[in-house]
C-alpha positions, 0 to 999 in steps of 0.5 A: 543767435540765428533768431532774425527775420528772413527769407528769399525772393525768386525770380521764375522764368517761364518756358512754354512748348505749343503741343502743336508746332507752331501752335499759339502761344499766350504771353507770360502775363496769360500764363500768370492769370492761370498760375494764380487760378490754379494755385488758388484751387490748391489753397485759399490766396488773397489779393496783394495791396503791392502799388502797381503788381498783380501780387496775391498771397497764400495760405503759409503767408508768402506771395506771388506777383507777376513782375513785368515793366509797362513797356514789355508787359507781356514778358515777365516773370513770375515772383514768388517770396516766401513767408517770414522765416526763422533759422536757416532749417525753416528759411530752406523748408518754406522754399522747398514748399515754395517750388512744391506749390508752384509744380503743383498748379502747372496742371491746372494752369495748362488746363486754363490755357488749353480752354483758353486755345493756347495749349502748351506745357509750361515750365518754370525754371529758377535761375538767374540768367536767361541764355540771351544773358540777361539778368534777374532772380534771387534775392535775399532778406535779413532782419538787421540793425540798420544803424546805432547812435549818430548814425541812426540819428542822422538816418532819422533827420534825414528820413524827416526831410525825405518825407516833406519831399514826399508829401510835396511830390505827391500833393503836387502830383495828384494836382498834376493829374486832375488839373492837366492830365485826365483832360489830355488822356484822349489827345495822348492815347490818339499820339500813342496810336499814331506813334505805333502806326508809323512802323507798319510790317514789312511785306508778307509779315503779321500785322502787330495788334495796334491795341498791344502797341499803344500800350507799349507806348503809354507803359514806356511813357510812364516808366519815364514818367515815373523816374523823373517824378521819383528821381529827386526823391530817391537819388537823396535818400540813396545818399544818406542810405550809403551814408549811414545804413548798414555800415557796419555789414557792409565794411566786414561782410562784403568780402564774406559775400565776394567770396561766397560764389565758391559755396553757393554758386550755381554756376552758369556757361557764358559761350563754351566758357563756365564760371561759377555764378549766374549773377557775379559777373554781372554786379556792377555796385557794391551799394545801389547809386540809382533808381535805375533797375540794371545797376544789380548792387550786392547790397540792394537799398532799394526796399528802403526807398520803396516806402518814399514813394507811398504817399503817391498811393494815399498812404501818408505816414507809410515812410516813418516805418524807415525810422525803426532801429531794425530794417530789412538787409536786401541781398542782391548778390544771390543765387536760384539754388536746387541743391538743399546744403548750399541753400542750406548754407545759402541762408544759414551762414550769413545770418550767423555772420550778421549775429558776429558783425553786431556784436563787434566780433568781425571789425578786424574782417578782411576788406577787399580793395575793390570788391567788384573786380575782385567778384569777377576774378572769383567766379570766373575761375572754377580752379580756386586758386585766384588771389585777390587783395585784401587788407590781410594780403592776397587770399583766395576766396577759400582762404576767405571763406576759411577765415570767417568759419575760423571766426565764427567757431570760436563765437558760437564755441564762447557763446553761453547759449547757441542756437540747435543749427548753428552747429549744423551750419558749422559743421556743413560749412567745414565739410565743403570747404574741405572737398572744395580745396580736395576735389570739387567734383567729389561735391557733385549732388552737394552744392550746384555749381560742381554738380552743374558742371559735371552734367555740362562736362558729361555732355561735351562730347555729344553736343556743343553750343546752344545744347549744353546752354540747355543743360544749363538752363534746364538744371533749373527747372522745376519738375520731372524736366529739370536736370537736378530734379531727376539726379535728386529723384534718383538718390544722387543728391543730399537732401536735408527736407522729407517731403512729409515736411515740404507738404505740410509748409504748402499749407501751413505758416512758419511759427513766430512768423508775421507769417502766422497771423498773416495766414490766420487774418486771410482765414477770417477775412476770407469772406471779404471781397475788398480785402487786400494784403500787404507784409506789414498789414491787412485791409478789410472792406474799402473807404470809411468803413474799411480798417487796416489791422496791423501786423506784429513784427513778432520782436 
């Protein structure tokens, strides 16, 4: 009970004041490189071996990466993933020392740019949806069963044939690229410079630095590039994926998560209209179909396709981790929590649900007869009261959220062992429920969405359009600027993480975490220059002499 593997991806975006107006200001790529400088001042980091990211790890085992595309490198966003957790206490703690360490080394990131002639103050907020509506942020991780019986069975005879595609592509690859590529590299760099001067400014305009253009030009190249030489790898391991992984989460968990919004939410305003998540209206899939980055499924398998694409890299038998009976649920329906219970919630509920899915306790779940339209009508009304169809009759999402509590009550309350925070989760799971279906707004400090909508209520009657988007944005903030850091800081949120805790997880690993022998290899490796770091292992010292050390799953 509550013993799997977890933990949480986020998506920061930036923000950046010039302290002169209408000063310089570098581009998220600079901002990054400064980040990781003064985060490297703060605690001893380690370079990432993630293919084709500038990804370091720290010392408690998590990692920061700079996550950008090719064709607009200069306008990432900084991701950061906590260690391997366990429990929803511990999962809900690394994150809190996930934001500590991050506000910590703004200063000395600031300091770098100052030096470099950019200086500004940065901002990072962790939402999901920027005030031009694009989308990004959260995601989650659960340690699962990914199939039983014929069904892993099937899954493995179709990983064997995914992996002879896999070594063809790349042998045929590497050919491709010593043989005809590298003698045309000159010709495509003088095409890619002619294509980004056949725009010229306008009249009176800034020149736009050539260099930077033509990089635009290869990187989108290459995306494109990419995708045709992935596609008919991926597209077919995607089928036996929605085949065969994760069916049973999926036919009783998926009303669990359309419903879910109404607890975990942060809210979000579209115009002058508020809904209840950053991310739901924007879900188009139940499972991923594609490649394509924009399909935003609830369910993500894109972590599993990943691994297909390491023979390109020279890591051969990367894909047979595929065939293990336990692989990583990726949740892309999440949300940028601040407030501590519904983060709390956030990672403990869902754990617990996966601990009665396996154990066959929810086959008689509700299923929602379409479960995206049905995610919409939820999060766009704040009232509670929209019915969806079920197989159990129109319910609402309370309803929903009511019927799960109900069930996993009576699992936990029949179990001969249960685990010390299943209680806890319970208990808080009741507790909201109840004020939701009393008064969201006695809710206010609690969970996000009624908190956010308090604020963003409080300010109409001073300002209106682009200004109460900005309360909405600047709730996410990390740091004294952010909206919910100032109602935390003066006692108006419940808090269930001291800082004594947040301080001593900046540095130290999660016990019985891959985490821990993660942070323990980067300690003795520390003098290695060549050392590089993945979740799954470590590599020390380059070519022949180098050695990969596994690292335990701690199963």
């Amino acid at each position: 009970m509550l013993d799997r593997l977890q933990g949480l991806e986020n998506e920061y975006a930036l923000r950046f004041e010039p302290l002169i107006p209408g000063g310089p200001r570098p581009d998220h790529h600079r901002i990054f490189l400064a980040l990781r400088s003064s985060i490297g001042s703060i605690v001893d980091i380690a370079q990432g071996s993630r293919n084709g990211r500038e990804q370091f790890f720290h010392g408690n085992g998590g990692s920061v990466c700079y996550e950008s595309v090719a064709s607009a490198h200069d306008g990432g966003l900084i991701e950061a993933a906590t260690p391997e957790c366990r429990g929803p206490g511990q999962t809900l703690l690394y994150q809190r020392a996930q934001e500590r360490l991050l506000l910590r080394a703004l200063p000395g990131a600031e300091r770098g740019m100052d030096a470099d002639g950019t200086p500004g103050r940065v901002g990072l907020l962790r939402n999901c949806r920027d005030a031009d509506g694009n989308i990004y942020g959260a995601q989650e991780n659960y340690e699962a069963i990914v199939a039983r019986g014929l069904d892993l069975l099937a899954l493995r005879i179709c990983l064997g044939g995914a992996l002879v595609v896999s070594w063809a592509v790349a042998v045929a690859l590497w050919v491709l690229l010593i043989v005809v590529l590298v003698p045309l590299v000159p010709a495509l760099i003088l095409l890619a410079l002619a294509a980004s001067m056949a725009s010229l400014p306008a009249p009176g305009a800034e020149p736009a630095d050539p260099l930077r253009k033509v990089w635009k030009v290869l990187g989108t190249g290459l995306e494109w590039a990419e995708l045709t030489v992935s596609a008919p790898l991926i597209l077919p391991w995607l089928l036996a994926l929605r085949a065969f992984a994760f069916r049973r989460p999926r036919r009783t968990l998926t009303a669990f998560l359309v419903s879910r919004p109404v607890v975990v939410g942060t809210g979000t305003l579209d115009g002058d209209v508020f809904g209840l998540s950053e991310k739901g209206p924007a879900v188009r899939r139940v499972l991923r179909w594609t490649a394509v980055p924009g399909e935003r499924p609830i369910f993500d398998f894109g972590n599993l396709c990943k691994p297909l694409l390491s023979p390109f890299f020279g890591r051969l038998w990367a894909p047979l981790s595929l065939a293990a009976p336990r692989q990583r649920l990726q949740l892309g329906l999440s949300s940028g929590n601040r407030a501590d219970v519904a983060e709390f919630l956030k990672v403990g509920v869902f754990p617990l649900l996966l601990d009665l899915c396996e154990s066959g306790d929810l086959d008689d779940a509700p299923r929602l007869h379409r479960p995206v339209p049905a995610l919409h009508a939820i999060c766009a009304d704040p009232t509670l009261r929209r019915r969806v169809p079920t197989s159990h009759g129109p319910m609402s999402a309370l309803e929903l959220q009511r019927w799960y509590l109900q069930r996993a009550r009576r699992w936990v309350g029949e179990s001969t062992l249960v685990h010390p925070e299943a209680q806890q989760v319970l208990g808080l799971w009741a507790e909201v429920l109840d004020g939701l279906e009393a008064d969201p707004t006695s809710l206010s400090g609690v969970l996000d969405w009624p908190t956010k909508r308090a604020l963003i209520d409080a300010g109409r009657d001073r300002v209106q359009g682009a200004a109460l988007k900005k309360i909405d944005l600047r709730y996410h903030e990390l740091g004294p600027e952010g909206y919910f850091t100032q109602l935390r800081d003066a006692g108006l949120s419940r808090r269930l993480i001291d800082d004594e805790s947040i301080e001593r997880a900046v540095f130290e690993p999660p016990s019985g975490s891959p985490a821990w022998q993660r942070s323990q290899l980067m300690r003795d490796h520390a003098d290695d220059r060549r050392l590089r770091v993945a979740w799954d292992s470590i590599r020390t010292g380059r070519g022949l002499r180098g050695q990969v050390i596994p690292i335990d799953r701690f199963r």
